[in-house]
C-alpha positions as CSV (number, residue, x, y, z in Angstrom):
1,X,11.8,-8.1,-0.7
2,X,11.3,-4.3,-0.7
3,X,11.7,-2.0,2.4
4,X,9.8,1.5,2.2
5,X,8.4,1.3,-1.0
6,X,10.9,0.5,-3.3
7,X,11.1,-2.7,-5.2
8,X,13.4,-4.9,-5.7
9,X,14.0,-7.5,-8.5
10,X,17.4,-10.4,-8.4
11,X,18.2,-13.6,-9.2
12,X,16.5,-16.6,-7.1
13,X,19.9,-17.6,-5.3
14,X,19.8,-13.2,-4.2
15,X,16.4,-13.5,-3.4
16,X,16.8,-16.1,-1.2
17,X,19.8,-14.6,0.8
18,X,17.2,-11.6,1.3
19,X,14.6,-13.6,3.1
20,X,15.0,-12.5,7.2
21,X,14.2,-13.9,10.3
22,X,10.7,-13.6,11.4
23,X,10.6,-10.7,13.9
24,X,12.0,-8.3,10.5
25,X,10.2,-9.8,7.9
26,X,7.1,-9.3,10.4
27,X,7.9,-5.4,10.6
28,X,8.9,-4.9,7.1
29,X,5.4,-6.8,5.7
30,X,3.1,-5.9,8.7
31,X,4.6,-2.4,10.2
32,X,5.8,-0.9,6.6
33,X,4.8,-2.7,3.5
34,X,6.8,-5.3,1.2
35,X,7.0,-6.4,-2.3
36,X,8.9,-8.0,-5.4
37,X,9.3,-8.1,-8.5
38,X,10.8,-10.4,-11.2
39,X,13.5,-8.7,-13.7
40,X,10.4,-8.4,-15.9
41,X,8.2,-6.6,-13.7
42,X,5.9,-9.1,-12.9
43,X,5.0,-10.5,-9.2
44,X,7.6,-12.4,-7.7
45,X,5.3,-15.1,-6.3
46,X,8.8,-17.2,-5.1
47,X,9.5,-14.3,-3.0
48,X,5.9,-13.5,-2.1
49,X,6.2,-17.5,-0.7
50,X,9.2,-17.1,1.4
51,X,7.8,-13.5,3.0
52,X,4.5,-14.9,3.3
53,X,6.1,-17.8,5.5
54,X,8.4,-16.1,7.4
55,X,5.2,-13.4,8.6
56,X,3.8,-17.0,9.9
57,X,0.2,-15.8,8.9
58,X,0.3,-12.2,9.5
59,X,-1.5,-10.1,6.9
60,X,0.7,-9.0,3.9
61,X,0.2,-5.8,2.3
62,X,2.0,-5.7,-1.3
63,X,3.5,-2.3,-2.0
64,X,3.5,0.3,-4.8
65,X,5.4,-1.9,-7.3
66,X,2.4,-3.1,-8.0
67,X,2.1,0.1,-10.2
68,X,4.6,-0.8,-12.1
69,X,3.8,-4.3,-13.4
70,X,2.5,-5.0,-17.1
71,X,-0.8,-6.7,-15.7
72,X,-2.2,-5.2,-12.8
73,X,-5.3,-7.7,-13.0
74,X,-3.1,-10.9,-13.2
75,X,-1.1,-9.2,-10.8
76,X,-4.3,-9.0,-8.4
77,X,-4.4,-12.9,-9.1
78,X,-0.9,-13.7,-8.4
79,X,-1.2,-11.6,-5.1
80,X,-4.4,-13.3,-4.0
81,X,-2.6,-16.9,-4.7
82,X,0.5,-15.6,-2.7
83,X,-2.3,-14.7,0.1
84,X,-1.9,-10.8,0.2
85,X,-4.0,-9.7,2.0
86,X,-4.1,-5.7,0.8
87,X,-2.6,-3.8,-2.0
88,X,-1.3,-0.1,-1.6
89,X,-1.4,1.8,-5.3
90,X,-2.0,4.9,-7.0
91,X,-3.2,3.3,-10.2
92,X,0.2,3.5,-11.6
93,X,0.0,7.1,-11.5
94,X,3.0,9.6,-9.6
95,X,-0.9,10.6,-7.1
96,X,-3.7,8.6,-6.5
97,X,-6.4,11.2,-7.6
98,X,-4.3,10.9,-11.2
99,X,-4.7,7.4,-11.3
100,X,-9.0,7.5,-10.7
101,X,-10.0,5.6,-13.9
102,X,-7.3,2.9,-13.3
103,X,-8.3,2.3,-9.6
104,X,-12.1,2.4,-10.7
105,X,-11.3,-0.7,-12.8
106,X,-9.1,-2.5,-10.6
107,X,-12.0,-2.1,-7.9
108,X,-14.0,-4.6,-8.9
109,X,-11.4,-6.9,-10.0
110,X,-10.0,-6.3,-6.2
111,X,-13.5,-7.0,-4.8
112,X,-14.0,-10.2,-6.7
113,X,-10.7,-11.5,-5.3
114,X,-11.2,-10.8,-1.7
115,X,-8.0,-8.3,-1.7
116,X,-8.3,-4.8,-0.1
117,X,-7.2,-2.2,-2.7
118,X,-6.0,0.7,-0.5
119,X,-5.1,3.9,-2.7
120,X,-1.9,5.7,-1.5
121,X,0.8,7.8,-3.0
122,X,0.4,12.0,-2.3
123,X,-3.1,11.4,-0.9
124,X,-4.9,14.7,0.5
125,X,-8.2,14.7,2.4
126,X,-9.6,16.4,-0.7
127,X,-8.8,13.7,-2.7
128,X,-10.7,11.1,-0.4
129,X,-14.2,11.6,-1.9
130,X,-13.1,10.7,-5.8
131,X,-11.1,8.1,-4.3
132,X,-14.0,6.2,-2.1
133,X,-16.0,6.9,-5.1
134,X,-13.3,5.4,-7.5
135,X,-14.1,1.9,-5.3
136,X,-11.1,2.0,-3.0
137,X,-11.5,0.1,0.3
138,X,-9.2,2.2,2.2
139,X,-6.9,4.8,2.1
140,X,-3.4,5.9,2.8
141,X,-1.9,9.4,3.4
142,X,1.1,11.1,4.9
143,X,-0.6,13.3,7.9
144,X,2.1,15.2,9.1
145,X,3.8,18.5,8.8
146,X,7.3,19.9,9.4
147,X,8.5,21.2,12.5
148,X,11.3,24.1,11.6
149,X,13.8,24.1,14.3
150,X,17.6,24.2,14.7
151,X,19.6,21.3,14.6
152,X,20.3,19.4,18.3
153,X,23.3,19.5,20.1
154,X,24.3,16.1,18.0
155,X,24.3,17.9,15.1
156,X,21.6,16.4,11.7
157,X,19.1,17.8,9.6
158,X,17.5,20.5,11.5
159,X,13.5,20.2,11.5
160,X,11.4,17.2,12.1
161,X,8.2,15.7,11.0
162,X,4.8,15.3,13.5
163,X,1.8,14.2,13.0
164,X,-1.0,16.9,12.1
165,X,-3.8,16.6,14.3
166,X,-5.6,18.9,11.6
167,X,-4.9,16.7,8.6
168,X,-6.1,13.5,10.9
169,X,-9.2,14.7,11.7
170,X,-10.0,16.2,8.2
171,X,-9.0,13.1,6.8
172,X,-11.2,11.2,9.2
173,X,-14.3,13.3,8.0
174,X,-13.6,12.9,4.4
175,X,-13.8,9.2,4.5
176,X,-16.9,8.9,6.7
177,X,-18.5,11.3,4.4
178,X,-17.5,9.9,1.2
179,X,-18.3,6.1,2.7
180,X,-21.9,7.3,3.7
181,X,-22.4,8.5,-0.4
182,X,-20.7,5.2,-1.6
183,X,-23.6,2.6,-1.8
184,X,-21.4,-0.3,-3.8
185,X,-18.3,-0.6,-1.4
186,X,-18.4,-0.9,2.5
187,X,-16.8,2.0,4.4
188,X,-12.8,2.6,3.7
189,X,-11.1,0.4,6.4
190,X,-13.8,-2.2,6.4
191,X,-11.9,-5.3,6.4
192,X,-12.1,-7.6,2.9
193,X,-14.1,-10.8,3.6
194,X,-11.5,-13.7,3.7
């Protein structure tokens, strides 16, 4: 199991010691986004099982591992078996818009499966257009911006992150926009037919 987007790969009898009572597994698949891995990089469909059971039906979104496995297409299979419900990926790329032509191919693929391919990883609202247009049902970006101030009374980091209203709304526009021009996939966010 994999917290904030990094993977995780063990031995069963590790894997197993992992696996967490329902209310955490609920926030790490539901809230954040989970994942594993074998020690050779392909789906961990053991693991997939126990997170899958102890979400008790929630919707399971499989992380950016899923980059990094040999197969992406049989990994699209092995996540659809293990009832995944979405995947978040760049196309194996360090961006999304760098990984365009491997996210157009996956599309399909995705679509044929009933899994929601969701592009994330250094998203932009100028990227959205290429990416609806790539075949992506959804999309996932960081909209937020740093807040320079001096460190509290307790002492930490000084600054914080918020949410840029800005970035939201251009964001918002650029996937209505670039759904309305995308006649072969319904709008970004549009639920997968299950």
């Amino acid at each position: 199991m994999s917290h904030r987007r990094r993977a995780w790969t063990g031995a069963p009898a590790a894997r197993q010691a992992r696996v967490v009572p329902r209310p955490v597994a609920l926030e790490i698949a539901v809230q954040d986004v989970a994942g594993a891995l074998t020690a050779s990089g392909a789906v961990d469909e053991a693991a997939l099982a126990a997170l899958a059971d102890a979400a008790g039906g929630a919707d399971l979104t499989f992380h950016r591992a899923f980059d990094v496995v040999a197969d992406r297409g049989q990994a699209l299979a092995d996540l659809r078996q293990a009832d995944v419900r979405r995947v978040l990926t760049s196309g194996g790329a360090p961006c999304a818009a760098d990984g365009l032509a491997e996210l157009r191919r996956l599309a399909p693929l995705a679509t044929g499966l009933g899994v929601e391919l969701m592009a994330g990883g250094g998203v932009r609202p100028g990227d959205v257009a290429a990416l609806v247009a790539a075949g992506v049902d959804a999309v996932h970006l960081s909209a937020r911006r740093a807040v320079a101030e001096a460190a509290g009374p307790g002492g930490g980091p000084a600054g914080y992150d918020v949410t840029d209203a800005d970035v939201v709304a251009a964001a918002a526009s650029a996937v209505t926009s670039a759904a309305a021009r995308s006649p072969h996939r319904p709008p970004a966010g549009t639920p997968s037919p299950r």
